[in-house]
C-alpha positions, 0 to 999 in steps of 0.5 A: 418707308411707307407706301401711299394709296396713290403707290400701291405696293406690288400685288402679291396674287395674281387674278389666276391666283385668286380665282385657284388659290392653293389656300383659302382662310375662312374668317369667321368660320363656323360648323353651324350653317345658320351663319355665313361663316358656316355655309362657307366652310360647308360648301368649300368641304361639300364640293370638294375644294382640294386646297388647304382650307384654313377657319378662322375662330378664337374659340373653336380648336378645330371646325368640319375637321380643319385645324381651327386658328384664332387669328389670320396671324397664326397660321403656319402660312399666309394663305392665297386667299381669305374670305370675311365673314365678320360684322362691318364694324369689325372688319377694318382690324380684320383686313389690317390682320390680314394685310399685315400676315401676308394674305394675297387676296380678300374677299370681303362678303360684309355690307355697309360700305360705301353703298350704304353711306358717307361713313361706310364709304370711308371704312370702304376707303380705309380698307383699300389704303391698308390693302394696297399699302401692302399688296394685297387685293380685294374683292368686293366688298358687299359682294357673294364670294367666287364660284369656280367649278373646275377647282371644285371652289364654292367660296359663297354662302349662297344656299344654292350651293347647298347641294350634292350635285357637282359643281356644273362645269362648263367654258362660260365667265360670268361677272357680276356686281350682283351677288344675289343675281350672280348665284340665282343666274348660276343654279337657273343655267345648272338647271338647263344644263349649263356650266361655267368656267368662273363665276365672280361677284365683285359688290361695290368693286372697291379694288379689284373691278370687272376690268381685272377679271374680264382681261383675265378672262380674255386671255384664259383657253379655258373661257369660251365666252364671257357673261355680265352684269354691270352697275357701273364702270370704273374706268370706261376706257380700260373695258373698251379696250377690253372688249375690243381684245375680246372680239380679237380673241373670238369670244362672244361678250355678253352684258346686262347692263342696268341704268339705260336712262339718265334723268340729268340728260334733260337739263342739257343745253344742246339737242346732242346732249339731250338725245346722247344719253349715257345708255345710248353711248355704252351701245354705242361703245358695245356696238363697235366693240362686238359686245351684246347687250341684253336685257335679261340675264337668263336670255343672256347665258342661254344665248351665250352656251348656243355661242359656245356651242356654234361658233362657226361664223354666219351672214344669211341670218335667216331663220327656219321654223319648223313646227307640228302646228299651223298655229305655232308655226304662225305666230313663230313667224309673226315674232320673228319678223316683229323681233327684227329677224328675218325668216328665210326665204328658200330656194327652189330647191328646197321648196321642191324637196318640200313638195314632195312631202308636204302640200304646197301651203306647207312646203315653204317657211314656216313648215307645218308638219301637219300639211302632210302629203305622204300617209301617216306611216311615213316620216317626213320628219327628219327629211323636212327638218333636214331640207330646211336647216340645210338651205343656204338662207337658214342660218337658225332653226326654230322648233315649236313643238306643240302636242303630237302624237309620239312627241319623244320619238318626234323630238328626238328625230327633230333634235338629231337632225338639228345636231346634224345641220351643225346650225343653232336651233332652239326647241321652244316646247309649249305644253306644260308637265304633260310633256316631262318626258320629252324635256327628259329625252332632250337632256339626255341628249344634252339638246338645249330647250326652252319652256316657252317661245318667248324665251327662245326668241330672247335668245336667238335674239342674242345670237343674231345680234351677236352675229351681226355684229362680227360681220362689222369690222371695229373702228380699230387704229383711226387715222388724222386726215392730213388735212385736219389740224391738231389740238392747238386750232381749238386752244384758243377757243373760252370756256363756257358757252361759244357764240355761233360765230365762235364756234363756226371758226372752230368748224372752218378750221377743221375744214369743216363748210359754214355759212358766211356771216358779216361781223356782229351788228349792235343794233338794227339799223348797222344790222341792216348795213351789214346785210346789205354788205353781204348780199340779199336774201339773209338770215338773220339772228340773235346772239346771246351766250345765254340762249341755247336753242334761238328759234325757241324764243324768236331769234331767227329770221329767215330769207329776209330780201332787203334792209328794210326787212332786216330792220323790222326783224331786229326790232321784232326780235329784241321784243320776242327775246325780251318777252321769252327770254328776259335774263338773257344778255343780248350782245347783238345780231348775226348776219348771214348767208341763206344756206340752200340744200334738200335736208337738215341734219345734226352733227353733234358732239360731247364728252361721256364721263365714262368714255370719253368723246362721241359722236352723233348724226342724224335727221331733224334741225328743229325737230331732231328732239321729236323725230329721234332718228339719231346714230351716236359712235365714239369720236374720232370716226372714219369715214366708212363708220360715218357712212354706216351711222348714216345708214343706220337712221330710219329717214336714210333713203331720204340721203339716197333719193326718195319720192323724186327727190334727188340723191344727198351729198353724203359724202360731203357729211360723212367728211364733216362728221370725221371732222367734227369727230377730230374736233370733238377728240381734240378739244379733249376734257375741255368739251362738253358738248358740241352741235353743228344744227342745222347741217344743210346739206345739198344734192350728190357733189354739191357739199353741204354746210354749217348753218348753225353752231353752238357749244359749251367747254368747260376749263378742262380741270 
């Protein structure tokens, strides 16, 4: 019986199996190191790999003194792993060979793939329906192999392997789809002293993706931490389960992710989807789930290897700076405030312990060695750098060391007394070669540093972030309300564009406040009936399914006090509309209740393809577009996550009272957020966006309510 791609057969290698193979087949191998196949088997012999290493070549007997095989076939047995070093046109007959003979994995370095076209991504496609008919998997294609130090595996071609220094082991995975960046980060962190544990290129991730070697990693003693590089996800919710194990197991998840905008955003029809661009929801998802996002791979790993190095858990986030400069102590201080850190202000104690030292400018933070008050045949060194790292505020030390005199000597003094602290400090050195001596010193005691202070700030960035971010609990398991009905209250709901009224319905039955509003008026003059009806002042409004945004084109009418007023609006309106909006199908006019409050906020919702619902709140009605002072969190929220988004805006003392204006009703809003969150959650494949704009709220206990809605479902296939 035949297996179909869409039942794939038991995979034969497990993950550990293909990161340590006992066997590896080098197809395509080669003694010249002008060729892939030959760089392979060089580095595979160079360092040392200790398992069975078998080349594969019809025309050769042996190659670097391995029996030479003339197809995957022939060997004796099926090794663990093959590596592909054969021209793309060929390389369908080789993976059938392979799959055919039994290989568990295949990694496939050959471009020209699914990245280069619709026919590669069809011989893309071919090769994973022969691999998964028959168990085996892959890795890449279009990618630079595995390197994996503590098997003494260099199974890339990359030239930076060309090397007789020993693989650098280290505790930190690295994950990339970047091969070339992959191999470039590995012998930047082997320069400053950094080893890995695992370092994967997965290419275009035809089969085996990030999720299978980040699960892998989470689950490996080994791995202290875990680095990235991501294009794109294959399946958003399998990483956000991921990494949320991740943070369980206390490993720090670091990731560079590339394309943070998303050009399609700016035809929505709604502000949420407008402001909710792809980036921003993945920091939204890493946000909850403890990953950091950097924005460079180099500042990536160096603030993985502190994390690795600190794991210990820190709350004051405070920084220390600790200089022989009065310059770089000062604009060491600028930076760090201007990266939204914080220096640490010390206590009593500690400024005292200063004084006696150094003179009162300089006996506080940032220190400034050069303020000396003891004579220069005292080192005040050690006991200055101590006093400070040992304040409760300081949770990082920063030392930027300019040129001074004995600068080993002081280095060193500097570097042991960081160690002792037992806090992470970044040594930034600012002079150039002259100071060779002093890198030297600080390898030798296998003290971190950086060549410039930016780079340090990068990093300690990183680590702060990382530390705040565990400070914050995950959303974990997210409670219904017992109030909030399920999936069957929205069934019913059309796809396409809603009406507001449609989509106030929608509101109320999630028990969600909304406005009151009489039934839709076909022309001014029942418009006028109505109003009176539903009791004077009113707002008037256009319905039209084919105009997102009302106010644009003159479709709202506010505090209108009498029928009169009603009437002249309405035909004033049809004559805006008509200019501004032609083709736009009017099925009348929505009368409704003033909504009275002390702010606007937007609630809004909508489905990210790759991860599912999301949430976001933030300041602006008509406005929100130009203030973008927006939260955004994967939907269904609770209660207390809704509370921090809200905090999190820059207008948030505006909720608390401001200027003398009185206190928000922020309770009210965050209960509409966790309901429109459930909304959100249950209108599932349906949803595509969802905006509740604006939300009125009113002072603390007096509720806050829907003034406006609109929406766009789609069928849900």
């Amino acid at each position: 019986m035949t297996t179909s791609p869409q039942s794939p057969a038991a995979p034969r290698l497990s993950i550990a199996g293909i990161l340590e193979p006992r066997s590896i087949a080098v197809i395509g191998a080669s003694e010249s190191r002008a060729k892939f196949g030959g760089r392979i088997m060089h580095h595979l012999v160079q360092h040392g790999y200790a398992g069975t290493l078998v080349p594969i070549n019809r025309a050769r007997a042996d190659i670097l003194g391995r029996a030479c095989y003339a197809s995957i076939g022939d060997t004796p047995q099926p090794p663990d792993v093959a590596i592909l070093a054969v021209p793309g046109d060929t390389l369908v007959e080789h993976i059938e060979a392979a799959a055919v003979a039994g290989v568990g994995c295949c990694v496939v370095i050959s471009t020209g793939f699914a990245e280069a076209g619709e026919e590669g991504a069809a011989r893309q496609a071919e090769m994973v329906d022969i691999a998964r008919r028959h168990g085996m998997r892959l890795v890449g294609p279009n990618c630079m192999g595995l390197i994996v130090p503590h098997h003494h595996m260099a199974l890339c071609s990359s030239i930076v392997l060309d090397t007789d220094a020993p693989l650098p082991t280290g505790s930190i995975g690295m994950i990339s789809q970047s091969g070339a960046l992959m191999v470039s980060v590995f012998d930047r962190a082997s320069t400053d002293g950094i080893g890995f544990r695992h370092c994967v290129s997965l290419g275009n991730q035809a089969d085996l993706e990030i999720c299978d070697f980040l699960e892998f990693m989470v689950e490996d003693p080994g791995t202290r931490a875990i680095c990235m590089y991501v294009e794109g996800f294959k399946d958003g919710p399998r990483f956000r389960a991921a990494a949320l194990a991740c943070r369980a197991a206390g490993k720090p998840l670091l990731m560079v992710k590339t394309g943070r905008t998303d050009a399609g955003m700016k035809s929505a029809r709604s502000h949420t989807a407008s402001l909710a661009g792809a980036f921003d929801v993945l920091e939204a998802v890493c946000r909850d789930a403890g990953v950091v996002l950097a924005g460079d791979p180099d500042a990536m790993v160096r603030a993985a290897d502190m994390l690795v190095r600190h794991p210990q858990r820190r709350s004051a986030g405070g920084v220390g700076v600790f200089s022989g400069s009065g310059g770089g102590a000062g604009i060491a201080s600028d930076r760090v405030t201007e990266a939204g850190l914080h220096m640490a202000e010390l206590a009593d104690a500690t400024r005292a312990g200063l004084g006696e030292l150094l003179l009162p400018p300089q006996a506080d933070n940032p220190i400034d060695l050069g303020g000396r008050k003891l004579p220069e045949s005292v080192d005040i060194t050690v006991p200055a750098a101590q006093l400070l790292l040992a304040d409760p505020a300081v949770d990082y030390g920063v030392f930027v060391l300019t040129s001074m005199p004995f600068m080993v000597e002081q280095t060193q003094r500097m570097a042991a007394a960081a160690r002792e602290s037992g806090k992470p400090c970044f040594f930034a050195l600012t002079p150039g070669r002259a100071i060779d001596d002093v890198r030297a010193a600080l390898r030798a005691i296998d003290q971190p540093y950086f060549d410039g202070f930016e780079d340090a700030l990068r990093a300690l960035a990183l680590v702060a972030q990382h530390d705040r971010l565990r400070m914050t609990p995950p959303a974990g398991r997210i409670p219904r309300p017992d109030d909030v009905p399920g999936p069957a209250a929205c069934a019913g709901l059309p796809a396409g564009a809603l009406t507001e009224s449609e989509v106030k319905a929608a509101l109320r039955a999630y028990g969600v406040a909304a406005t009151r509003e009489a039934a839709a008026a076909p022309t001014a003059a029942a418009a006028a009936e109505a109003a009176a009806g539903l009791g004077f002042p009113v707002a008037l409004k256009i319905v039209s399914r084919d105009i997102a945004h009302k106010s644009d084109v003159g479709g709202v009418a506010l505090g209108l006090a009498d029928a009169a007023a009603v009437r002249a609006a309405a035909g004033l309106m049809l004559e805006r509309v008509a200019h501004l909006a032609p083709q736009a199908r009017i099925e009348g006019f929505s009368i409704q209740e003033m909504a009275r409050g002390e702010a606007e906020i937007i609630v809004g919702a909508r489905r990210d393809p790759s991860f599912g619902p999301v949430l976001l709140a933030g300041f602006g009605g008509v406005f929100v577009e130009v203030l973008e002072d927006v939260a955004i969190a994967p939907a269904p929220v609770t209660a207390d996550t809704a509370r921090r988004m809200l905090a999190g805006l820059r207008l948030a003392p505006l909720l608390h009272g401001a200027r003398g204006r009185p206190a928000l009703d922020v309770d009210a809003v965050c209960d509409a957020m966790v309901r429109i969150g459930w909304l959100a959650h249950d209108l599932g494949e349906r949803l595509v966006e969802l905006e509740v704009n604006p939300f009125i709220v009113g002072p603390a206990g007096a509720g806050a309510t829907a003034a406006d809605g609109r929406a766009t479902l789609g069928d849900g296939q």
